[in-house]
N, C-alpha and C positions, 0 to 999 in steps of 0.2 A: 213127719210134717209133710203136707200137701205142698204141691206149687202151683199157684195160679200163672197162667201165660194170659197177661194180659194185652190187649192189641188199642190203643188210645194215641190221640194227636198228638205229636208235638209243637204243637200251634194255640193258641188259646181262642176261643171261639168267642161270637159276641152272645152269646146266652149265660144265663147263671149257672152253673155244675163245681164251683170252689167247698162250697159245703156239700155237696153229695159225695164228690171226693174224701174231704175230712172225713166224712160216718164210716165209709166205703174203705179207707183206711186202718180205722179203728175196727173195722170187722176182721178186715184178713191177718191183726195184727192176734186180737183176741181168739179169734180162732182157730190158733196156728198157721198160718195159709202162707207160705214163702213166696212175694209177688217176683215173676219172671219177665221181665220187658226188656225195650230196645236199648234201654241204659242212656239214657239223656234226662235231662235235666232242663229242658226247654217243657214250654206249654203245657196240658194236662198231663203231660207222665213227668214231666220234673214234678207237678205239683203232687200227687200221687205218691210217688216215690220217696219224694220229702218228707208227705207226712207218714206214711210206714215206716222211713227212719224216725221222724220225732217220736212216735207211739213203739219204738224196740221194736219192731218187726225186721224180718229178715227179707234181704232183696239181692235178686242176679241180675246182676243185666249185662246183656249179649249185644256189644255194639261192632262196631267196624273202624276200623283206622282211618277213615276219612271225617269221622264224627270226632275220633278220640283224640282225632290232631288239632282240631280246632277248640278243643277246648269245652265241649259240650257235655263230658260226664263228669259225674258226681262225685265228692268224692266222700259220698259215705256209703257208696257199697259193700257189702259184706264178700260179694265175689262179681269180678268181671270177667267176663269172656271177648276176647276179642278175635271175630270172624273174618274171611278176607271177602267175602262177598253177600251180597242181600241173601241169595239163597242157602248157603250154610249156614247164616245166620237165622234163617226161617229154620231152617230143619231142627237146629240147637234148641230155637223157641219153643218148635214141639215136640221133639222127643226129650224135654226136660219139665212138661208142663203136666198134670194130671187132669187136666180142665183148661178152658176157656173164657174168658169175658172180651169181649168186646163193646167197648164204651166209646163213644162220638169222637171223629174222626176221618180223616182224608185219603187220600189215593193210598198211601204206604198202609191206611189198618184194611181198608177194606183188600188190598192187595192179600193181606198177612189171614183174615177172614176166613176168601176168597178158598186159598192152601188150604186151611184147614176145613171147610166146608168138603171140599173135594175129596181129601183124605178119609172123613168121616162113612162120605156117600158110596166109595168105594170099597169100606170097610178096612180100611190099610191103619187106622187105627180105631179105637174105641173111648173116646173120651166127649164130654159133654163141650157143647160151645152155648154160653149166656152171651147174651144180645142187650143192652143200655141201649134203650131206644126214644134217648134224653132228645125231647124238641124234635119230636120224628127226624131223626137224624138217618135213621136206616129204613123207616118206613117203605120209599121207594126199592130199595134192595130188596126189601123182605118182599115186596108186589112183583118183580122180577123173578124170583124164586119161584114163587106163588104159581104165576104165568108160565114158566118152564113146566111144572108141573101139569101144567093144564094140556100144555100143548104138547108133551112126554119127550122133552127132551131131558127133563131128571125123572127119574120113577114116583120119587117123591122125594118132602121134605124129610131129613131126618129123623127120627123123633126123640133123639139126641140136643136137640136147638131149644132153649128155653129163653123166650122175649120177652123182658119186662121195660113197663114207661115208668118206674118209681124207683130208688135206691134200695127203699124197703122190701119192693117185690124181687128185685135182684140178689139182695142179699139172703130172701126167706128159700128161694131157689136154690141157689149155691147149698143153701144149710142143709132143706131139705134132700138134697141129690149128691152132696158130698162130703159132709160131716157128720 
């Protein structure tokens, strides 16, 4: 079985993405794919998480004891990990992940992105990062990139990074490049 590390809010945003979630769900459940997140249960990764529990899917989540104290994890995880800080917790997220998604979201995904972009561009590891580019939520990042690239402060873009603006083209991605 795969494990997707996936990086998504814990906040709910004011745009629609509750059914892109559900389909997005029901794929990594149907496709084997063991979702790897921050283990909360708040905003789109509660909602995510929830529904690859309702649809039998299997899920890790890597939280921290300042989450797990208050009350914020789930409790239908299959397995938790509990890190003592943001960056062991990042490291666990990737060195447990075979892939990437990265679905809308705030300072902590693009933080989590961020790491793994770096990693990639270095070559310290070798795995795919997809881009949910729900409500141009990453558009200006991705222009940022873009723009380093111009001005050579990264050599280039990966070509590891697959962006999609649909559920359907995210999902045909993932399918096509890791199943």
């Amino acid at each position: 079985m795969k494990s997707a590390g996936i990086f998504l809010s814990s906040r709910n945003p004011n745009f629609k993405i509750d059914s892109d979630l559900e389909v997005f769900a029901k794929f990594l459940v149907q496709s084997e794919i063991k979702l790897v997140y921050g283990g909360g249960k708040c905003g789109l990764m509660g909602k995510l998480s929830e529904e690859v529990a309702n649809n039998g899917g299997k899920i890790k989540g890597i939280s921290l004891p300042m989450f797990d104290d208050i009350g914020v994890t789930p409790t239908y995880l299959d397995e938790l990990e509990i890190q003592e800080n943001f960056y062991s917790r990042k490291k666990s997220l990737i060195d447990q992940s075979d892939f990437f998604v990265i679905m809308p979201g705030g300072v902590g995904t693009a933080d989590e992105f961020f790491d793994v972009l770096n990693h990639v561009a270095l070559g310290l590891i070798d795995k795919n990062i997809y881009i949910y580019n729900k409500n141009n939520c990453w558009t200006d990042m991705l222009n940022w990139i873009e723009n380093n690239v111009e001005q050579n402060m990264l050599s280039k873009k990966p070509d590891s990074i697959y962006i999609s603006e649909s559920i359907e083209d995210l999902m045909k991605n993932i399918e096509t490049y890791e199943i």
